[in-house]
C-alpha positions in Angstrom: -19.7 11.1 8.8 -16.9 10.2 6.6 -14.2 7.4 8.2 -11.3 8.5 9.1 -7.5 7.6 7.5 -7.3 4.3 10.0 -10.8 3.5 9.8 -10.2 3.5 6.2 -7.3 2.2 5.3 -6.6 -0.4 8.1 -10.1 -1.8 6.9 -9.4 -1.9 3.5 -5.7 -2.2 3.6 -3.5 1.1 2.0 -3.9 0.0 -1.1 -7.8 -0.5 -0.9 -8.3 -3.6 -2.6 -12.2 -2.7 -4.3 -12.9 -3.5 -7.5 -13.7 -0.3 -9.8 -17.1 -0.7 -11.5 -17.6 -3.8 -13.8 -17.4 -2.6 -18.2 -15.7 -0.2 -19.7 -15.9 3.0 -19.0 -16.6 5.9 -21.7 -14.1 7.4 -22.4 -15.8 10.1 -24.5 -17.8 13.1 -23.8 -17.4 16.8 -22.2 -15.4 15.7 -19.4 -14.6 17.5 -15.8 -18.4 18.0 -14.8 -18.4 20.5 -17.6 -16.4 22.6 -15.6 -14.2 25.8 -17.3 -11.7 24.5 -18.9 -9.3 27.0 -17.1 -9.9 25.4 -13.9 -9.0 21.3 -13.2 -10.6 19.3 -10.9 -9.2 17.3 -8.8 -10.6 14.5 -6.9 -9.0 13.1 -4.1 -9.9 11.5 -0.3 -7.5 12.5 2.5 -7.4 13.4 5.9 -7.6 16.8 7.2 -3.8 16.8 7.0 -3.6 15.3 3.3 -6.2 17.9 2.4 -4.4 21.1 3.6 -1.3 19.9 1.7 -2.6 19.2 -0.9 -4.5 22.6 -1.0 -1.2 24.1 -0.5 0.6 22.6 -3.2 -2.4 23.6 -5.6 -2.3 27.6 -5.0 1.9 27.0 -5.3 0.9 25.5 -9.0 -1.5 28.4 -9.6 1.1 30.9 -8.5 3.6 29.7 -11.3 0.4 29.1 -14.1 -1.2 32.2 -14.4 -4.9 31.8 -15.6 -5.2 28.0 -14.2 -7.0 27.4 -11.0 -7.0 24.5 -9.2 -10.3 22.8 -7.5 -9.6 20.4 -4.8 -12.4 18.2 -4.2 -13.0 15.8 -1.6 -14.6 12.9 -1.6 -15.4 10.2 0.8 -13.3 7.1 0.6 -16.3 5.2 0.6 -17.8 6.6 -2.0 -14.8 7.6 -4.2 -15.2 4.9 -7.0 -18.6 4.7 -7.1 -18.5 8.5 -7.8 -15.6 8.5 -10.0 -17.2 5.6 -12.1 -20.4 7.2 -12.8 -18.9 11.0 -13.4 -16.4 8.8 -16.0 -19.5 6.4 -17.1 -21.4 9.8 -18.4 -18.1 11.6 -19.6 -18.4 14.0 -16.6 -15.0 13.0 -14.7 -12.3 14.9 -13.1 -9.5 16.1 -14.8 -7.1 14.5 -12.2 -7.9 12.3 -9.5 -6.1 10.3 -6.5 -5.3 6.6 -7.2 -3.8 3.7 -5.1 -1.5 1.6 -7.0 -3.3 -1.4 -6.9 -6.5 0.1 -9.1 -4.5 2.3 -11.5 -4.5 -0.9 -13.6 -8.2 -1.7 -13.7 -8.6 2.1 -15.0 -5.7 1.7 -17.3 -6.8 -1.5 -18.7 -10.6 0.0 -19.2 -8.5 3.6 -21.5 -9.7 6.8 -19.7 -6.6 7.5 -18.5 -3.7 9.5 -20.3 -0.3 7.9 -20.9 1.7 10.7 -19.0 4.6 9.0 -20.4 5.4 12.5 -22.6 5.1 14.9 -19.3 7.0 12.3 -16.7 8.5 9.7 -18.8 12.1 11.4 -18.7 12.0 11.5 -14.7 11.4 7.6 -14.3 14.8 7.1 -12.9 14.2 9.3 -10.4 11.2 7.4 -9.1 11.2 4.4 -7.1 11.7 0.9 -9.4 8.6 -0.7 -8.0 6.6 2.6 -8.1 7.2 3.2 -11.3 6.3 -0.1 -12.2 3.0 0.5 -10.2 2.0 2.4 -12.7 2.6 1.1 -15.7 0.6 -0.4 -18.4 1.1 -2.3 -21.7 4.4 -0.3 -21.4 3.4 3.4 -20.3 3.1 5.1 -17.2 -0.8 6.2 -16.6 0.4 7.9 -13.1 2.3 9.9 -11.7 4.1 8.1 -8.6 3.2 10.3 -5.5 4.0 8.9 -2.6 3.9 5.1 -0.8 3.7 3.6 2.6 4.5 0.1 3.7 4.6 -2.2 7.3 7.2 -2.7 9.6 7.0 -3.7 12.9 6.7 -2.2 16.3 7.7 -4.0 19.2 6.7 -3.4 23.1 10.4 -2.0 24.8 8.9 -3.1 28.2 8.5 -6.8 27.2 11.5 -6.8 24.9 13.3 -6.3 28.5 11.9 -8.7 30.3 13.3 -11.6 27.7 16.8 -9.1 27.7 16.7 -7.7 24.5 18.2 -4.5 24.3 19.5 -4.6 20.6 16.7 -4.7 17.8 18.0 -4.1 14.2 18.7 -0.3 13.0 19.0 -0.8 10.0 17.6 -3.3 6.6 21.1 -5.6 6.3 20.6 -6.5 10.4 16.8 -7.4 10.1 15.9 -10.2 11.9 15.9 -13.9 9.8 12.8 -15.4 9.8 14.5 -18.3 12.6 15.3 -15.3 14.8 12.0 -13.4 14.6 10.0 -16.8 15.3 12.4 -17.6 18.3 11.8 -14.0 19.7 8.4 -14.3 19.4 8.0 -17.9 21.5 10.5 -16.2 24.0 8.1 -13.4 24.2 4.9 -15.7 24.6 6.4 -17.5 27.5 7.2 -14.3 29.2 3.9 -12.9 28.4 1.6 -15.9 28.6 -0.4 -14.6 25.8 0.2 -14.2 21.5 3.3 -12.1 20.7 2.4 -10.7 17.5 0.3 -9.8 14.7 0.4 -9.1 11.0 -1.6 -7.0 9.1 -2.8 -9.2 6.0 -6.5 -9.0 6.9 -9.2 -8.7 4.3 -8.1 -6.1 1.9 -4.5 -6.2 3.5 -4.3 -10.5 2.7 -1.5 -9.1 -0.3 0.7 -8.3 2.2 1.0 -12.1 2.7 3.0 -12.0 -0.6 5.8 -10.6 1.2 6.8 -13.8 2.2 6.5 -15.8 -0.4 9.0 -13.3 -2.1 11.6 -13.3 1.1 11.4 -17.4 0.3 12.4 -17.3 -3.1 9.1 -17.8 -4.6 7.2 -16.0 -7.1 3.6 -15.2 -8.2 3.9 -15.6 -11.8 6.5 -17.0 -14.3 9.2 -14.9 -15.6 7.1 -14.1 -18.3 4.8 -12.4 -16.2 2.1 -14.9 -18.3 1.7 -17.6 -16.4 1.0 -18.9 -12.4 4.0 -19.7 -10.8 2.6 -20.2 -7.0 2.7 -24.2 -6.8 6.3 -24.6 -5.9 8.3 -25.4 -2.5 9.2 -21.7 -1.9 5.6 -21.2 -1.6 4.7 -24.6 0.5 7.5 -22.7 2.8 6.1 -19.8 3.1 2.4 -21.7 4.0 4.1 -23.3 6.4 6.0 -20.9 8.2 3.1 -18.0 8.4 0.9 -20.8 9.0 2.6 -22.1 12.6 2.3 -18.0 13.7 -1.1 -19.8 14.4 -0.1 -23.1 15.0 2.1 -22.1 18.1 -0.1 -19.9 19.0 2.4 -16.9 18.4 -0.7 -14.6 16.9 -4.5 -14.6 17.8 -6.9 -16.8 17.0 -9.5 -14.2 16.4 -6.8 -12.1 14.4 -7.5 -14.4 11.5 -7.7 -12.8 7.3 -11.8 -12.4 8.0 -11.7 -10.4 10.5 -11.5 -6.5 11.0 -9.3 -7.1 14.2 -6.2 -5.5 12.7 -2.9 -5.6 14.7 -2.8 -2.1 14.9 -6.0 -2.3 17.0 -4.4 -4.4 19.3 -1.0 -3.0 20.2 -1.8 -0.6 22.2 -3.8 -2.7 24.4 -0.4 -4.8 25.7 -1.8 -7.8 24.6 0.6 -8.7 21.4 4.4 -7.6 21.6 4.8 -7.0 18.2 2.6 -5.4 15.6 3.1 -5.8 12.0 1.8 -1.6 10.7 2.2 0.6 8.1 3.6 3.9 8.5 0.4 6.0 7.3 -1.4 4.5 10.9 1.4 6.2 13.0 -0.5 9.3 13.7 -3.2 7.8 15.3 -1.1 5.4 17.0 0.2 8.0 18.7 -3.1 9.5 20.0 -3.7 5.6 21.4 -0.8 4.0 22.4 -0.2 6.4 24.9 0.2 3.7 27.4 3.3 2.0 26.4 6.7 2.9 24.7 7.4 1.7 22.1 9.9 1.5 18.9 10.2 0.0 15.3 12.0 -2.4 13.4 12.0 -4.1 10.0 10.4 -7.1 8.7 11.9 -10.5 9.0 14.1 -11.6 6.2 13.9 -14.9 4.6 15.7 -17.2 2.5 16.0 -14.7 -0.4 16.2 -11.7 1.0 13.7 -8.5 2.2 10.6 -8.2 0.5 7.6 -5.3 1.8 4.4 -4.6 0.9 3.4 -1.9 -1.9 1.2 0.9 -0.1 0.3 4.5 -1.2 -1.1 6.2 -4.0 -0.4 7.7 -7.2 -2.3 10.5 -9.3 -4.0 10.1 -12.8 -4.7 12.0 -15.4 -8.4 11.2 -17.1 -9.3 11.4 -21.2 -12.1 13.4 -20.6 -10.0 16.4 -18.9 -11.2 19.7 -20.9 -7.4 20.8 -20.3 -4.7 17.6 -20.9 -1.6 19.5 -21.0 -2.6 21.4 -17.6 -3.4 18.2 -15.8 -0.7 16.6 -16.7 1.7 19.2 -15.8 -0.2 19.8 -12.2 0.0 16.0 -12.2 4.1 16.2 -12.4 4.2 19.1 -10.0 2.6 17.2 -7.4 5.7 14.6 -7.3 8.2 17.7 -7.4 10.7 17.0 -4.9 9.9 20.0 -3.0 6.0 19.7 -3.2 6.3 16.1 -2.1 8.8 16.6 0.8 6.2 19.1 2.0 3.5 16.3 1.5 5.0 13.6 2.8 6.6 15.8 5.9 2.9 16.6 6.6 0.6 13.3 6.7 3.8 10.8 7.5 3.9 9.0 4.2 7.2 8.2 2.6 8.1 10.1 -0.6 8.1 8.1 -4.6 11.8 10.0 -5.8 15.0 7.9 -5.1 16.4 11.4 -3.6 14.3 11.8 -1.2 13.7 8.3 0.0 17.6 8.7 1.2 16.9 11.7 3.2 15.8 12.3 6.7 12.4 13.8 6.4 11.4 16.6 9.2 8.0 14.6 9.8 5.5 16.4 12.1 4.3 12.8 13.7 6.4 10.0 14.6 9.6 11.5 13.4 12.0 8.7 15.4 10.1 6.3 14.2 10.1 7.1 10.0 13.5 6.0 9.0 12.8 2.8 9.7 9.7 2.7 7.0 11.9 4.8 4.7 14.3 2.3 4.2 11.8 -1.0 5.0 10.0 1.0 1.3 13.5 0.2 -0.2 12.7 -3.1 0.2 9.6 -3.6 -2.4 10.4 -5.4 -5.2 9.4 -3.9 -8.4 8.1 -7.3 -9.9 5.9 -7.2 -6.7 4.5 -3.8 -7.2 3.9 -5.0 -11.0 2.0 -7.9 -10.0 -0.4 -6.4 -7.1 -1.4 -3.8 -9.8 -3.0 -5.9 -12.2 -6.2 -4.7 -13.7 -7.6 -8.4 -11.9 -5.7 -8.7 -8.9 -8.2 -7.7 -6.5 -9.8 -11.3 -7.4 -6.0 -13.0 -6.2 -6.7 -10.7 -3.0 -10.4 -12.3 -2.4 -9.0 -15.6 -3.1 -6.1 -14.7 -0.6 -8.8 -14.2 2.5 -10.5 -17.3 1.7 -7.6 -19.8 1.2 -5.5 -18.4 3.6 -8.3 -18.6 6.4 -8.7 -22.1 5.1 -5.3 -23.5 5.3 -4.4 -21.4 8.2 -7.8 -22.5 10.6 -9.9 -24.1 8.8 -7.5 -27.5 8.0 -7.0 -27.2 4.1 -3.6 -28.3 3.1 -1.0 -26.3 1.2 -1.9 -28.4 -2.1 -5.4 -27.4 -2.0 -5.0 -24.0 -1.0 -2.1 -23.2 -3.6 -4.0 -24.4 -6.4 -7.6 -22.4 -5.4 -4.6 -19.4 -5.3 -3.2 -20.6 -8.8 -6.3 -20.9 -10.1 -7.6 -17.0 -9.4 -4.0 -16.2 -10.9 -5.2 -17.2 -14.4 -8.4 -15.6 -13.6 -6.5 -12.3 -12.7 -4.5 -12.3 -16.1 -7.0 -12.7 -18.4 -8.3 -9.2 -17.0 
């Protein structure tokens, strides 16, 4: 029984944090299963939704490339890297295949991916500045930028009333500063007699704790990009202010980094007011949250500014395809602006292109609710999205879980815990 798209990604966080299998992979051999080299595999996981557009946009590429068929395969999400390693490891893998940002570096970094940069390279101003940067490596796009998602946060109308607020922010430039949000959120405990919120940084999800340290001024790495740059004050802030969500008892104990018991879980039981969620966990949020109304609002704003987490997934091209020019170009059709309007429209994911980001999307699920995430994706910063897609950054993200959960419950100060974090920094860039 394969999980399904909350399951998976509220467990593993939408930008699935798993390390692809350890040594390089061959990059030789007869590639694509051995499959005719008139038809391209491509290898994906996806809901029922994702899969039926994406079906659709293959048979609209094979209507406009005579002789090239297009094999959509799923795969569960479990199992897609083990699989994918092993086809690559024997020089059998998949023309194309479905990517989250966060692991298109390991796979660029071990060279069985193409540099697309000749197919898509002119179109990069079109894309998204931290999107593009996703997928970048040593100075060349290895994806294709196909869509993203990222949190913002949904708030109970019912208790919002009882503590008189009427007005939430509608749009970026009004969001709450962090004062503000943590004010509303004590005024919301009182009222409820239980924790008022919850964010979704737990295990696979702990990058999304990077958000604040970017809204406080601080940074991951030096300028150069070389070097750890997390032992400073803007990070000691950012400790300390996520850190007394806790404290004052503002989120749940048991909604801790080591845990499964995701924010989104809770929401629709009444029992938090606010829920820190990404967009892609909207559809099934609407099957279970039936019980309460409910709207949506950005993330808190710090010191610095805005700052949201880099979610969604992009599409690569392998070495071993048996037909390179014809995956790449299905590769580029997929982030067409009409084929991903129809994709993102469909399984309530926000689009990669600049041009669409500014439009109102006809989404089938949640459509009140989408703008909101449309322009919260505005927010990501690009030297973010470059960071969390380091070929070694899932080893920051471990770290995250453990020295978060330290400092946060388990009484580690914020010198301790920032150097463990600085530490699996240098680890991460010698990847």
């Amino acid at each position: 029984m394969h999980l399904n798209r909350r399951q998976l990604l509220r467990a593993a966080g939408s930008t699935a944090l798993v390390v692809a299998a350890s040594g390089a992979l061959s990059a030789c051999g007869s590639g694509a299963g051995g499959s005719d080299p008139g038809t391209l595999t491509f290898s994906v996981w996806g809901s029922d939704n994702e899969m039926a557009a994406f079906n659709a946009v293959a048979r609209a590429f094979e209507k406009q490339n005579a002789g090239t068929k297009v094999k959509v395969e799923q795969l569960p999400y479990e199992q897609m890297r083990s699989t994918l390693d092993a086809r690559l490891q024997s020089g059998q893998g998949p023309d194309l295949f479905r990517v989250t940002y966060n692991d298109i570096g390991i796979y660029s970094a071990q060279g069985v991916l193409q540099d697309l940069g000749p197919t898509i390279g002119k179109d990069k101003a079109d894309f998204i500045d931290a999107l593009w940067a996703g997928v970048q490596y040593q100075g060349k796009p290895y994806g294709v930028p196909h869509h993203t998602d990222t949190s913002a946060v949904l708030y109970n109308k019912q208790h919002f009333a009882r503590i008189g607020i009427k007005d939430v922010p509608t749009t970026l430039a009004e969001a709450w500063t962090w004062e503000e949000f943590f004010e509303i959120a004590q005024r919301l405990k009182a009222s409820t007699g239980h924790a008022s919120l919850g964010v979704n940084w737990q295990m696979g999800g702990a990058y999304r704790w990077f958000n604040w340290l970017w809204q406080s001024g601080g940074r991951a790495l030096a300028p150069d990009g070389r070097s750890p740059a997390i032992e400073s004050p803007e990070a000691r802030r950012a400790l300390a202010f996520t850190k007394s969500f806790y404290d004052a008892g503002l989120m749940p104990k048991n909604m801790l980094l080591k845990t499964n018991n995701s924010p989104d879980l809770v929401f629709p039981t009444g029992k938090i007011s606010m829920a820190f969620t990404g967009d892609f966990l909207l559809p099934d949020l609407a099957t279970r949250a039936t019980g309460i109304e409910y709207g949506a609002t950005f993330l808190p704003r710090g010191a610095d500014g805005h700052a949201a987490d880099l979610g969604g997934n992009a599409v690569a091209v392998t070495t071993q395809s048996r037909n390179p020019e014809a995956a790449a170009r299905f590769a580029a059709f997929l982030a067409e602006p009409e084929q991903m309007r129809l994709f993102c429209e469909k399984t309530t994911v926000l689009p990669a292109r600049k041009q669409l980001a500014g439009e109102r999307l006809a989404y089938a699920v949640q459509p009140a609710l989408m703008p909101v995430f449309q322009e919260q994706a505005t927010a990501i910063p690009a030297d973010l999205a470059k960071f969390v897609t380091l070929p070694g950054f899932a080893g920051v993200n471990d770290a995250l879980v453990q020295q978060l959960e330290a400092h946060f419950a388990g009484g580690q100060g914020a010198d301790r815990t920032l150097s463990a974090l600085s530490a699996a920094l240098k680890k991460a860039l010698d990847v």
